[in-house]
C-alpha positions in Angstrom: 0.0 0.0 0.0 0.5 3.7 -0.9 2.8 5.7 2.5 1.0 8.7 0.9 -1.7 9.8 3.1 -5.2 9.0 1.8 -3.9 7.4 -1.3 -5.3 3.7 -1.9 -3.2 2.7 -4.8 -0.3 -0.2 -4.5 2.6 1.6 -5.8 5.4 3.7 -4.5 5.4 7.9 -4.9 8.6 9.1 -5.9 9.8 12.7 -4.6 12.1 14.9 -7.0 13.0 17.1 -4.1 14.0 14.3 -0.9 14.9 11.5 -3.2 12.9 9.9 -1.7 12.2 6.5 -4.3 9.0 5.2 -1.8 7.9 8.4 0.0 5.2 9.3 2.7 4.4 12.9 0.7 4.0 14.3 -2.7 6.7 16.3 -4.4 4.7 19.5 -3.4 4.3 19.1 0.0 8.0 17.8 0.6 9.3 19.1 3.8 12.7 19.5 2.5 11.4 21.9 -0.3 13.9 24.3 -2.1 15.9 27.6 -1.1 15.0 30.6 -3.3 15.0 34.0 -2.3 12.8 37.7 -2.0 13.6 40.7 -1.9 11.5 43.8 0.2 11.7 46.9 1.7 13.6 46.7 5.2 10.6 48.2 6.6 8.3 45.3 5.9 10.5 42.9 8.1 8.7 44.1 11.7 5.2 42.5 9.9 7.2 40.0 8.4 8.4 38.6 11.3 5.5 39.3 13.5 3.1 36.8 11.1 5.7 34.1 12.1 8.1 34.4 9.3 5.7 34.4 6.2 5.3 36.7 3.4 2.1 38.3 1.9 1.4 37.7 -1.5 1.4 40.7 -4.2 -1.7 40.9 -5.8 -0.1 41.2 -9.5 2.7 40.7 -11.6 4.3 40.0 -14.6 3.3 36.0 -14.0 -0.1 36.5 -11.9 -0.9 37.2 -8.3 1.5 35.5 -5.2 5.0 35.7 -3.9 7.9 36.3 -6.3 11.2 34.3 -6.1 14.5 34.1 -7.5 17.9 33.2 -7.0 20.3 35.3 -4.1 21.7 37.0 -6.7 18.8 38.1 -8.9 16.9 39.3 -5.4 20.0 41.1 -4.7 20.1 43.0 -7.6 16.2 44.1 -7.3 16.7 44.5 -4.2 19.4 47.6 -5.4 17.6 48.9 -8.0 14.0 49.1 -5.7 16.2 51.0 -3.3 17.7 53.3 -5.4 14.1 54.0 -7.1 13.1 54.9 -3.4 16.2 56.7 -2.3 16.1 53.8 0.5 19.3 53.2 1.9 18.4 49.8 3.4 17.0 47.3 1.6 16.9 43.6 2.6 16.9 39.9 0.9 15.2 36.8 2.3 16.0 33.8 2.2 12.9 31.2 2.0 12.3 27.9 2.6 9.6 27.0 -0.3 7.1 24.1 -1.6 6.8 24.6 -4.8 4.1 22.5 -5.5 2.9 21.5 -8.9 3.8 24.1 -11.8 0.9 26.1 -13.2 -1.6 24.5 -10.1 0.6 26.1 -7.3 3.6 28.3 -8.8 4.1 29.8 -12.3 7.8 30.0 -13.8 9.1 32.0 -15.7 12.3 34.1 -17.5 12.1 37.8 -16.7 13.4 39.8 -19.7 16.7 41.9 -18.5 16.1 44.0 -15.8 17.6 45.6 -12.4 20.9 45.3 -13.8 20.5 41.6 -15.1 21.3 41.8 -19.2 20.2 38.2 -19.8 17.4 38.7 -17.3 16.6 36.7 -14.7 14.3 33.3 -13.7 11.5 33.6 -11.5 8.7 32.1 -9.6 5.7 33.0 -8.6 3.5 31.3 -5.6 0.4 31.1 -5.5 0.1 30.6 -2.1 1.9 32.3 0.3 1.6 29.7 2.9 3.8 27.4 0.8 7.0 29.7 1.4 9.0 30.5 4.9 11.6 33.3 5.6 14.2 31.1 7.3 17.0 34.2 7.2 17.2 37.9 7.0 20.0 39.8 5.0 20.3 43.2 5.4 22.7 45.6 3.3 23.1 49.0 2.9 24.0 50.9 -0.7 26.8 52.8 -0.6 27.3 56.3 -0.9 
């Protein structure tokens, strides 16, 4: 029988995250999930840590509604530019804990044409639901004068 809760069938669920050949979850709700990376104002992290480390969801964007991710480096770089647009001399990137899910059910990917300073652009995704992603760090910078 199925380790996958509520599932009746006699096979074995594989999960591309864990590994895992005979797993007790699906892929989407793997508890290992992946590392990507947001970044936000510095004054959003008081609220952001208050709601237990999780992140609100914009309500649109160049792939939908939901939480934007990208690599550290990509955040870091928006991160600059959004700051500089602001004349913000803090700005700060997260690092998240996510569960993607299944693609085009619970995330959307994408390439983002260049931008912030990226000339071949950068990859992105976008979740759906903000419950499926965790701020697990905080890093703060500072532009320079």
């Amino acid at each position: 029988m199925c380790k996958v809760n509520h599932c009746k069938k006699k096979h074995k669920h594989y999960c591309s995250l864990c590994k895992n050949k005979d797993s007790h979850h699906f892929a989407r709700k793997c508890p290992k999930g992946i590392i990507l990376y947001h970044a936000t104002r510095r004054t959003f992290v008081k609220s952001i840590k208050s709601s237990r480390n999780k992140l609100k969801a914009s309500p649109n964007g160049r792939l939908g509604p939901g939480v934007y991710l990208t690599n550290r480096y990509a955040a870091k770089k928006i991160a600059i530019m959004r700051a500089k647009e602001m004349n913000a001399p803090h700005f700060v990137v997260l690092k998240c804990l996510v569960c993607l899910g299944q693609p085009e059910i619970d995330y959307s990917q994408g390439h983002h044409p260049p931008w912030a300073g990226l000339p071949n652009g950068l990859n992105e995704y976008c979740l759906k639901d903000a419950s499926r992603c965790k701020v697990l760090d905080y890093h703060f910078y500072r532009l320079k004068k």
